[in-house]
The first five atom37 places (N, CA, C, CB, O) and aatype in JSON, in Angstrom:
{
  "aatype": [20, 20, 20, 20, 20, 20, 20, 20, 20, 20, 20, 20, 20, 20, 20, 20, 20, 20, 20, 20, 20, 20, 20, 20, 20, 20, 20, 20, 20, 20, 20, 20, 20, 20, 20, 20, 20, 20, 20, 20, 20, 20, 20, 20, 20, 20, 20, 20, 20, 20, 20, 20, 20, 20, 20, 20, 20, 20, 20, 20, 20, 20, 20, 20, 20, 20, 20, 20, 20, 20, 20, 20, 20, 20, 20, 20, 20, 20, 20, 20, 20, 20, 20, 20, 20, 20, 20, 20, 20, 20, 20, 20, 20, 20, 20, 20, 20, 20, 20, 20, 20, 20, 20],
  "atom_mask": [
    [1, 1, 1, 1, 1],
    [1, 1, 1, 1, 1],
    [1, 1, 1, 1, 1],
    [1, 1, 1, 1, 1],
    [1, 1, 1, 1, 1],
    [1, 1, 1, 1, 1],
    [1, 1, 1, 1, 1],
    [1, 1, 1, 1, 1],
    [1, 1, 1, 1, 1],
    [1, 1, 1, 1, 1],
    [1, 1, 1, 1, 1],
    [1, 1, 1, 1, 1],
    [1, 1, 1, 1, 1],
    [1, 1, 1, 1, 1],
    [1, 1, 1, 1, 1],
    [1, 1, 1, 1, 1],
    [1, 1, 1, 1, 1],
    [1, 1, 1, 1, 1],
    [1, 1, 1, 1, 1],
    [1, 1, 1, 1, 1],
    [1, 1, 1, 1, 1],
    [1, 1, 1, 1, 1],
    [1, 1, 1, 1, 1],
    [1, 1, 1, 1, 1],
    [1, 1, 1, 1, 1],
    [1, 1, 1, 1, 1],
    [1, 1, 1, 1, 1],
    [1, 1, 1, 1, 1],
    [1, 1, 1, 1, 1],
    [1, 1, 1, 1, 1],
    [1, 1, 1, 1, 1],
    [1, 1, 1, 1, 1],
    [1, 1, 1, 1, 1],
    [1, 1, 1, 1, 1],
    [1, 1, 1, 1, 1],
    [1, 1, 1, 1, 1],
    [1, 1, 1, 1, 1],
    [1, 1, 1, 1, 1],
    [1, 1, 1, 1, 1],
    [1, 1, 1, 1, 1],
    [1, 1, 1, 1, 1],
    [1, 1, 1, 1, 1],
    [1, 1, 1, 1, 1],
    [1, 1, 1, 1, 1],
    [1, 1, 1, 1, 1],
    [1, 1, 1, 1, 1],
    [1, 1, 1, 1, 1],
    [1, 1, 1, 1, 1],
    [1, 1, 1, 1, 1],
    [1, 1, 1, 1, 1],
    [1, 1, 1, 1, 1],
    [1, 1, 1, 1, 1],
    [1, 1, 1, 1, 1],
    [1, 1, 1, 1, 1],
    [1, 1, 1, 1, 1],
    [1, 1, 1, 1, 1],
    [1, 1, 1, 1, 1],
    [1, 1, 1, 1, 1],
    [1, 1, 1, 1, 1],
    [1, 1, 1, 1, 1],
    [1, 1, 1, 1, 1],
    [1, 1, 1, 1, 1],
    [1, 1, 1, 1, 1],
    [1, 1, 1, 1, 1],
    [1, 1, 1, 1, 1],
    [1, 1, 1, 1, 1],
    [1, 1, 1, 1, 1],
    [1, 1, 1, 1, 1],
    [1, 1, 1, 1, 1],
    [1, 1, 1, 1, 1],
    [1, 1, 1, 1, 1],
    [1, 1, 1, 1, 1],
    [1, 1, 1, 1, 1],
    [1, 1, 1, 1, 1],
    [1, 1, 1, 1, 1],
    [1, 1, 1, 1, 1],
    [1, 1, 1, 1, 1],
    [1, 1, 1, 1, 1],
    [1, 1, 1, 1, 1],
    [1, 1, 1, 1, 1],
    [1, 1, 1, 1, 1],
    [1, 1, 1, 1, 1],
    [1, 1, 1, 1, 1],
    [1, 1, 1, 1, 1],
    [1, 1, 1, 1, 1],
    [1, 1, 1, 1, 1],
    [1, 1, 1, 1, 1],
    [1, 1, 1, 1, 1],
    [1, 1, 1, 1, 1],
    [1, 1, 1, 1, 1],
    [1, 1, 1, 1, 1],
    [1, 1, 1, 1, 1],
    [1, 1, 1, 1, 1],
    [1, 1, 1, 1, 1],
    [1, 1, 1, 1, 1],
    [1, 1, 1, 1, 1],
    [1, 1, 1, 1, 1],
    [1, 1, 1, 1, 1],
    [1, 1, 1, 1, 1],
    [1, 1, 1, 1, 1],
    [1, 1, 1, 1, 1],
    [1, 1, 1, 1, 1],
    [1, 1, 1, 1, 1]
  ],
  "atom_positions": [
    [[-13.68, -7.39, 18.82], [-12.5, -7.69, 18.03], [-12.42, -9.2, 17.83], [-11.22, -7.14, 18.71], [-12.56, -9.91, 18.83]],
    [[-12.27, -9.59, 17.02], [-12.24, -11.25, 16.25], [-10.66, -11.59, 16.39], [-12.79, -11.29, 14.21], [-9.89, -10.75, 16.86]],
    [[-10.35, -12.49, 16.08], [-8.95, -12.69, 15.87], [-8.79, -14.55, 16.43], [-7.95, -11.32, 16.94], [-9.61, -15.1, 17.16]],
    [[-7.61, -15.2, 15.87], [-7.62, -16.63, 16.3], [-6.0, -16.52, 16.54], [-8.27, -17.91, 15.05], [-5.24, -15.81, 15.88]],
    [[-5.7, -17.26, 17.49], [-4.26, -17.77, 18.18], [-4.03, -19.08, 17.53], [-4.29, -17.99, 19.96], [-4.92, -19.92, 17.64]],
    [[-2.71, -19.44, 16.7], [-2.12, -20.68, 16.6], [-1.24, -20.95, 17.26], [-1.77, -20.97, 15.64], [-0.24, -20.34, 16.88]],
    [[-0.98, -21.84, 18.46], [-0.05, -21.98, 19.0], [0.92, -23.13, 18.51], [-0.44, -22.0, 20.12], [0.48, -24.23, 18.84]],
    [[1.79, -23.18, 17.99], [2.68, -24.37, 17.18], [3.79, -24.68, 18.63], [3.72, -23.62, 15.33], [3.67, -24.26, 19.78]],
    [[4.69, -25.44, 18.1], [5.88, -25.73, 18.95], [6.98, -24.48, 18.7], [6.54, -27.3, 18.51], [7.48, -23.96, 19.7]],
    [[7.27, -24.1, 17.66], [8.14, -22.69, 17.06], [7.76, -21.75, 17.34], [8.29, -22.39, 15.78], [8.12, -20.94, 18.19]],
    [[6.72, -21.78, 16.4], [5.94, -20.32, 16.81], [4.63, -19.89, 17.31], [5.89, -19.63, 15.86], [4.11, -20.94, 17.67]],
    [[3.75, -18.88, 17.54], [2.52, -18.17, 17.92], [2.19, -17.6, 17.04], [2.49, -17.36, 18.9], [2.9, -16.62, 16.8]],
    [[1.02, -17.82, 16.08], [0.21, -16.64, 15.08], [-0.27, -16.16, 15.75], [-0.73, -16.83, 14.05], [-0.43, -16.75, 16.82]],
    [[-0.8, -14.88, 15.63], [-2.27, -14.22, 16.34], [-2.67, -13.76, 15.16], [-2.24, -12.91, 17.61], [-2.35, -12.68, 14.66]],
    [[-3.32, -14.53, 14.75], [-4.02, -13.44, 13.37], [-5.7, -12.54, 13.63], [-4.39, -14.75, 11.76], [-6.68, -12.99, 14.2]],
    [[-5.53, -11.19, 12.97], [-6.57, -10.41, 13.72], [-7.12, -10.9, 12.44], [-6.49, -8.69, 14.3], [-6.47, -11.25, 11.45]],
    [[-8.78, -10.87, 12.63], [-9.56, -10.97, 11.71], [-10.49, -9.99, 11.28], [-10.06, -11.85, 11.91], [-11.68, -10.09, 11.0]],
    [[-9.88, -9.21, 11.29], [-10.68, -8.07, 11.64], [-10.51, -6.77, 9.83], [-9.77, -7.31, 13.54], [-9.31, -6.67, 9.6]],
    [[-11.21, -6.1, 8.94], [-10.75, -5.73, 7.96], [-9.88, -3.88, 8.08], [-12.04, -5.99, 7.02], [-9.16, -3.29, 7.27]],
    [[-10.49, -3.37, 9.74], [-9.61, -2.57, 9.91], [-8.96, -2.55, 11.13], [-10.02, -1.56, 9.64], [-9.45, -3.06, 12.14]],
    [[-7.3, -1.69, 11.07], [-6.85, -1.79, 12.04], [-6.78, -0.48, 12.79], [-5.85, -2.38, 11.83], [-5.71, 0.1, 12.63]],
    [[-7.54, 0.05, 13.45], [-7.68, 1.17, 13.82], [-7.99, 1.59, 15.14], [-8.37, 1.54, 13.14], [-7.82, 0.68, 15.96]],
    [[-8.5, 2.95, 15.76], [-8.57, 3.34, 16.88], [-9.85, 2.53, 17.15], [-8.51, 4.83, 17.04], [-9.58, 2.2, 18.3]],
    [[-11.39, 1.83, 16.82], [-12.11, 1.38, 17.48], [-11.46, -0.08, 17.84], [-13.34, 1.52, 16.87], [-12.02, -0.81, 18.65]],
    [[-10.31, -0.44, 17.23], [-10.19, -1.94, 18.14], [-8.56, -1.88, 19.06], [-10.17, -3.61, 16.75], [-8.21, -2.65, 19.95]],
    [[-7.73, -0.63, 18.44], [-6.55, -0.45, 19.25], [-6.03, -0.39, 20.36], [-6.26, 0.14, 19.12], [-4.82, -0.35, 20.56]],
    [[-7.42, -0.39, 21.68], [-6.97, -0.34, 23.15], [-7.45, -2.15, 23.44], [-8.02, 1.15, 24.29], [-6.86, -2.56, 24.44]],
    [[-8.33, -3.19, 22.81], [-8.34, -4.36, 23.51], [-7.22, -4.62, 22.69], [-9.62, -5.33, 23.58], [-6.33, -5.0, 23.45]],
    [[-6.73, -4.6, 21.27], [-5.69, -5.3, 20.8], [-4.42, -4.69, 21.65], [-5.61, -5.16, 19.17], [-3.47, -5.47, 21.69]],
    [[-4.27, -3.77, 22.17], [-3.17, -4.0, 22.76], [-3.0, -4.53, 24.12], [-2.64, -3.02, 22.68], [-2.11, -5.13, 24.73]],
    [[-3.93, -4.17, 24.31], [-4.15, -5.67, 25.68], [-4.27, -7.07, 25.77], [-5.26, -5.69, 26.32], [-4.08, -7.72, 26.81]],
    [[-4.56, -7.51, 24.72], [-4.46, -8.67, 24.41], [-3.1, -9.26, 23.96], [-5.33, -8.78, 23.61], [-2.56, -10.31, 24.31]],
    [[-2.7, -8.34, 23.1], [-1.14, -8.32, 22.8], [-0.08, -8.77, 23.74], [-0.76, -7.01, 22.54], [0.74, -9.69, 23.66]],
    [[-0.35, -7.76, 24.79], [0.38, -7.76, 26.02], [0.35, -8.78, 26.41], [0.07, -7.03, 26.95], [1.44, -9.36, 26.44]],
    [[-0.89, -9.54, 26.9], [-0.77, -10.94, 27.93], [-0.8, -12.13, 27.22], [-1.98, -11.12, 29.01], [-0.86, -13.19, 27.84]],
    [[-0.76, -12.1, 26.01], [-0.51, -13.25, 25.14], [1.38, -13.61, 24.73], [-1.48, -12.83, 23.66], [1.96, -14.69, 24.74]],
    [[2.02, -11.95, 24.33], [3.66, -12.13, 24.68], [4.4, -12.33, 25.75], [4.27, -11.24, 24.4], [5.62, -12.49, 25.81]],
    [[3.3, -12.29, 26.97], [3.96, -12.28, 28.13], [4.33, -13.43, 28.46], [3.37, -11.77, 29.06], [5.24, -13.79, 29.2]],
    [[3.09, -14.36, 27.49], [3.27, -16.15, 28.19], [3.82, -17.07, 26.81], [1.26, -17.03, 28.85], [3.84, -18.29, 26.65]],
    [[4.14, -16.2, 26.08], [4.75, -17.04, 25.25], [6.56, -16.53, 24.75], [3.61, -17.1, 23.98], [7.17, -15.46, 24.67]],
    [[6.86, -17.82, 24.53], [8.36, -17.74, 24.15], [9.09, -18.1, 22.97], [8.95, -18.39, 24.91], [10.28, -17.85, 22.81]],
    [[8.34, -18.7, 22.11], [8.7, -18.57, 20.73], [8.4, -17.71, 19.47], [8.48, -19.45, 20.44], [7.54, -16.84, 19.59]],
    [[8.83, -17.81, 18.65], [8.63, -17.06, 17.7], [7.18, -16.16, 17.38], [8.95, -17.88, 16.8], [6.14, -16.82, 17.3]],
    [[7.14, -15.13, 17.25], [5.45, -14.26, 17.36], [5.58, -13.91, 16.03], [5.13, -12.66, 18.54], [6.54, -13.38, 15.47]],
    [[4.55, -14.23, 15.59], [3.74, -13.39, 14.44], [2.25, -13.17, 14.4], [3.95, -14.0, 13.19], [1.41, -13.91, 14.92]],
    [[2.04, -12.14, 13.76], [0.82, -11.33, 13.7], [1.17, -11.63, 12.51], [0.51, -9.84, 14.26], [2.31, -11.72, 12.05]],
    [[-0.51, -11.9, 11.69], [-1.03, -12.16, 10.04], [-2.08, -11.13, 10.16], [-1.74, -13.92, 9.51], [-3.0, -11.43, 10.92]],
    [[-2.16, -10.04, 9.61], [-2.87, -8.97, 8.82], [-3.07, -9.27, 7.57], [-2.25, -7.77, 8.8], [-3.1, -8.41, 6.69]],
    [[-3.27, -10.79, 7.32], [-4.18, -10.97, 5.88], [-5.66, -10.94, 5.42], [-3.97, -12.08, 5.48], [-6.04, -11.26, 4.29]],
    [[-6.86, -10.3, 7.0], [-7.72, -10.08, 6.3], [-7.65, -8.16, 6.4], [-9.05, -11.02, 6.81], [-8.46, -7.44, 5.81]],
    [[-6.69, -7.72, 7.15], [-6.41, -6.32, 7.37], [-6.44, -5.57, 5.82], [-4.87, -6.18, 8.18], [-5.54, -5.74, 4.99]],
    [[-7.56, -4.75, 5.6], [-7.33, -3.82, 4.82], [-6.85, -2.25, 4.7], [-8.11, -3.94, 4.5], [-6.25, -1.71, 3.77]],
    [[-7.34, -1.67, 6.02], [-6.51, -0.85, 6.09], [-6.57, -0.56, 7.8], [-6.81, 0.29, 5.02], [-7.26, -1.08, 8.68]],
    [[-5.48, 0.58, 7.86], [-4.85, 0.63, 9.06], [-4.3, 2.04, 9.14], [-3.8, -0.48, 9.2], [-3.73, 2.81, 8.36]],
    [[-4.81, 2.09, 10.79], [-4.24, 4.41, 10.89], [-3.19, 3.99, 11.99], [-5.99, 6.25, 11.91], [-2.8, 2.85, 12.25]],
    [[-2.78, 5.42, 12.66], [-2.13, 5.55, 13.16], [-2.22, 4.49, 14.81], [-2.14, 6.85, 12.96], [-1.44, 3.62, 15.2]],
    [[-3.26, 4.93, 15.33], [-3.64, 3.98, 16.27], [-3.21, 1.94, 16.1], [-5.29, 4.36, 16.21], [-2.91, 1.08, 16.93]],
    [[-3.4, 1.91, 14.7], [-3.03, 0.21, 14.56], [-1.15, 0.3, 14.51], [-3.9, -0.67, 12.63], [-0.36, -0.5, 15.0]],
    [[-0.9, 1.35, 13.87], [0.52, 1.13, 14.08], [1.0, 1.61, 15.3], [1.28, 1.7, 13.07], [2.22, 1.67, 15.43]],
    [[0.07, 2.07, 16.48], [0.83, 2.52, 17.08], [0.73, 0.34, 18.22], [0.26, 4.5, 17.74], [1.35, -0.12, 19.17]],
    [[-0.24, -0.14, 17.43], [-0.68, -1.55, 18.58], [0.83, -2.44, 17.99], [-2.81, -2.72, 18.08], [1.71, -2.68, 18.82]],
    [[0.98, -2.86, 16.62], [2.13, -2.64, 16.02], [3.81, -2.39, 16.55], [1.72, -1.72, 15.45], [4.82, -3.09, 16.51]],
    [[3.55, -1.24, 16.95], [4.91, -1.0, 17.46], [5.18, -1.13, 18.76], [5.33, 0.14, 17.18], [6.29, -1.23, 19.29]],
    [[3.98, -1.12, 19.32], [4.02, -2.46, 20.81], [4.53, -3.52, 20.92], [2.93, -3.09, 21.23], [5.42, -3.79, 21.73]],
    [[3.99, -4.3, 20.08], [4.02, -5.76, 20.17], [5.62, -5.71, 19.33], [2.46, -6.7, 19.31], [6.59, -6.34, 19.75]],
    [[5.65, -5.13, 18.52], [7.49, -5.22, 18.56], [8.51, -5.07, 19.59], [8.04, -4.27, 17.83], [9.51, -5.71, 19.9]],
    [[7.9, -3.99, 20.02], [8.83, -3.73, 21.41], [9.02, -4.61, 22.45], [8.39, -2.69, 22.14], [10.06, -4.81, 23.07]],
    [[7.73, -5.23, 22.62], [7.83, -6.65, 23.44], [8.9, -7.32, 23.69], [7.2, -7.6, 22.93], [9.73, -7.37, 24.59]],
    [[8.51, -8.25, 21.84], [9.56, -8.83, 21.42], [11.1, -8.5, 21.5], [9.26, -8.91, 20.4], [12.01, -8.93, 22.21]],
    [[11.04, -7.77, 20.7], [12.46, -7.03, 21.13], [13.16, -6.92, 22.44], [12.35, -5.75, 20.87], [14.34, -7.25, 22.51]],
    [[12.39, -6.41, 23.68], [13.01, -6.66, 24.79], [13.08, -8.0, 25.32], [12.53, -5.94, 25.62], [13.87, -8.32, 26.2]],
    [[12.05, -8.97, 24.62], [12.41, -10.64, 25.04], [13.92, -10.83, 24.12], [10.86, -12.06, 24.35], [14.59, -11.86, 24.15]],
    [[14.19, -9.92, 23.51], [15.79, -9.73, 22.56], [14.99, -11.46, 21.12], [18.26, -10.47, 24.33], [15.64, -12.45, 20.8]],
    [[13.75, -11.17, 20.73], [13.14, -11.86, 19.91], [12.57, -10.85, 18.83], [12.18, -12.69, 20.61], [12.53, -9.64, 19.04]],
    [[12.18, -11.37, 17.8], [11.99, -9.86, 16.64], [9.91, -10.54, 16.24], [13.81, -9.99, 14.29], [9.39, -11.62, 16.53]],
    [[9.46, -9.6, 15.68], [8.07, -9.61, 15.52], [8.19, -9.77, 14.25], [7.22, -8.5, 15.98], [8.84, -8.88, 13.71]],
    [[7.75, -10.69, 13.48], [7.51, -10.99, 12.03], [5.43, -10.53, 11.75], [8.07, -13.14, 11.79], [4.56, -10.89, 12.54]],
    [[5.26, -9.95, 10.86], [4.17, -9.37, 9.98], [4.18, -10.29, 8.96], [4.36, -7.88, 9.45], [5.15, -10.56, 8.25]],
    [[2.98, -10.81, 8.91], [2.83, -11.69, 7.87], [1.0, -11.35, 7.03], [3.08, -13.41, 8.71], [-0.04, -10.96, 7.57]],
    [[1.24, -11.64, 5.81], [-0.33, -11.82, 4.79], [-0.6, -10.15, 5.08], [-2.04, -13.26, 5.62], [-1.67, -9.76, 5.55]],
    [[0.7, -9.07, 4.67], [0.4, -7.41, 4.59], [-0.12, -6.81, 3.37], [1.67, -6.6, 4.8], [0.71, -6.54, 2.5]],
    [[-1.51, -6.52, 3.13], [-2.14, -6.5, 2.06], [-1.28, -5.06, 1.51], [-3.86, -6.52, 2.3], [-0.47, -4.56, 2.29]],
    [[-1.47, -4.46, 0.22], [-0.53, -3.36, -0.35], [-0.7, -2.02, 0.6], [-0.96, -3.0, -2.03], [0.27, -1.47, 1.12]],
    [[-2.03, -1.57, 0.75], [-2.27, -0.24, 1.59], [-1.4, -0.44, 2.75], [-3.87, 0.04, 2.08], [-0.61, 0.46, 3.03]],
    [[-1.44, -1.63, 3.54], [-0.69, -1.23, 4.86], [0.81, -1.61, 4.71], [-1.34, -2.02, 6.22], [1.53, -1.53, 5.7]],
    [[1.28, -1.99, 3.59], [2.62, -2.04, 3.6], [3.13, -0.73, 2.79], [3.08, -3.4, 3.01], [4.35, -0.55, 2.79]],
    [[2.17, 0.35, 1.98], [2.14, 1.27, 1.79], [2.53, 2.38, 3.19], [1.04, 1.22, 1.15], [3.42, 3.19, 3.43]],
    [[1.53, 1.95, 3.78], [1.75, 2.59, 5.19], [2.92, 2.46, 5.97], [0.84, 2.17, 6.03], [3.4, 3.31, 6.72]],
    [[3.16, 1.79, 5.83], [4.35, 1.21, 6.63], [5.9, 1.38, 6.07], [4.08, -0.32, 6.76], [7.03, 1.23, 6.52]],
    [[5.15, 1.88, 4.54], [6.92, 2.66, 4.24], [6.71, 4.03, 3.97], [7.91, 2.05, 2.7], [7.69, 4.72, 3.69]],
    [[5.28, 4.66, 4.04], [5.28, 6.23, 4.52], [5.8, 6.42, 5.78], [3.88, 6.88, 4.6], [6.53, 7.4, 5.9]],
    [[5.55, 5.41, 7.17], [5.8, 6.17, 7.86], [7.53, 5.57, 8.7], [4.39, 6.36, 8.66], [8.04, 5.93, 9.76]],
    [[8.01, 4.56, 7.65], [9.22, 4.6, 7.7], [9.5, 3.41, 8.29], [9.71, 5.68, 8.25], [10.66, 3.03, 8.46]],
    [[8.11, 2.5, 8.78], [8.55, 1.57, 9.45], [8.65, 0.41, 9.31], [8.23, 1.59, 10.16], [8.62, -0.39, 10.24]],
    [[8.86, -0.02, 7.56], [9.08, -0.94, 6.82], [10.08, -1.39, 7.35], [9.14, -0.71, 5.62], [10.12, -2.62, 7.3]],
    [[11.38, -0.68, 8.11], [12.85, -0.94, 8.41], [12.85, -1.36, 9.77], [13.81, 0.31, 8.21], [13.87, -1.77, 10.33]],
    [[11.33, -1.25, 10.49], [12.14, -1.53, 12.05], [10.74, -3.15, 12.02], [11.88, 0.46, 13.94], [10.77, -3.7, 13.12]],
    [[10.07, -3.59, 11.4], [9.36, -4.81, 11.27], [10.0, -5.95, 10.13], [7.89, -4.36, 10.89], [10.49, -5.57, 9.08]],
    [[9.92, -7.1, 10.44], [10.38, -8.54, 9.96], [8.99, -8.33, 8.98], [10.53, -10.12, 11.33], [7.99, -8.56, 9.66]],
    [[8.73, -8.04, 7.88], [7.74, -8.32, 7.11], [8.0, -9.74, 6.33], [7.54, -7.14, 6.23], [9.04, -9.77, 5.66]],
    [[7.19, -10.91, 6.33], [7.57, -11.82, 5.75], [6.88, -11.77, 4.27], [7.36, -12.93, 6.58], [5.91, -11.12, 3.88]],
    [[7.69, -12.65, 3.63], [8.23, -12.32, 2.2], [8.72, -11.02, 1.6], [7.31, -12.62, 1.4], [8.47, -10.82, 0.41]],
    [[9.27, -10.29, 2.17], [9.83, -9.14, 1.79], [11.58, -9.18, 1.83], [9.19, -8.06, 2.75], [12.23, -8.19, 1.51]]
  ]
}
């Protein structure tokens, strides 16, 4: 799994670099997920701008890393969501519980 960390003073990118988001990379990304929100305290975003598409398994890494946040009582912003996975993401309803930026 590819992916680069920006660490700013505000916020944390993690952008995956990866073109799918799926069950062959969904058990290290959520491990990685995990111990990267654990040590950070500002603002998180994930960039899925080279993400082309994405199953159930990526939303389920997704609705992890929200939950995180959320219990740090901090919200998960999605950023660079190409059309298929923001497609996805209002089939399966969860356009309403993610910070999609520019939306």
């Amino acid at each position: 799994m590819k992916y680069e960390i920006d660490k700013q003073k505000d916020k944390t990118i993690f952008k995956l670099k990866e073109k799918s988001l799926g069950q062959d990379i969904s058990s290290d990304l959520k491990t990685e997920l995990i111990f990267l929100q654990k040590e950070i305290s500002n603002q998180f975003i994930i960039d899925l701008g080279d993400v082309t598409r994405c199953d159930s398994s990526g939303l389920s890494c997704l609705l992890l890393a929200e939950r995180i946040e959320r219990e740090k009582g901090a919200k998960l912003i999605l950023q660079g969501l190409n059309k298929n996975v923001i497609d996805l993401l209002k089939l399966a309803r969860l356009d309403r519980v993610f910070n999609i930026d520019g939306k």
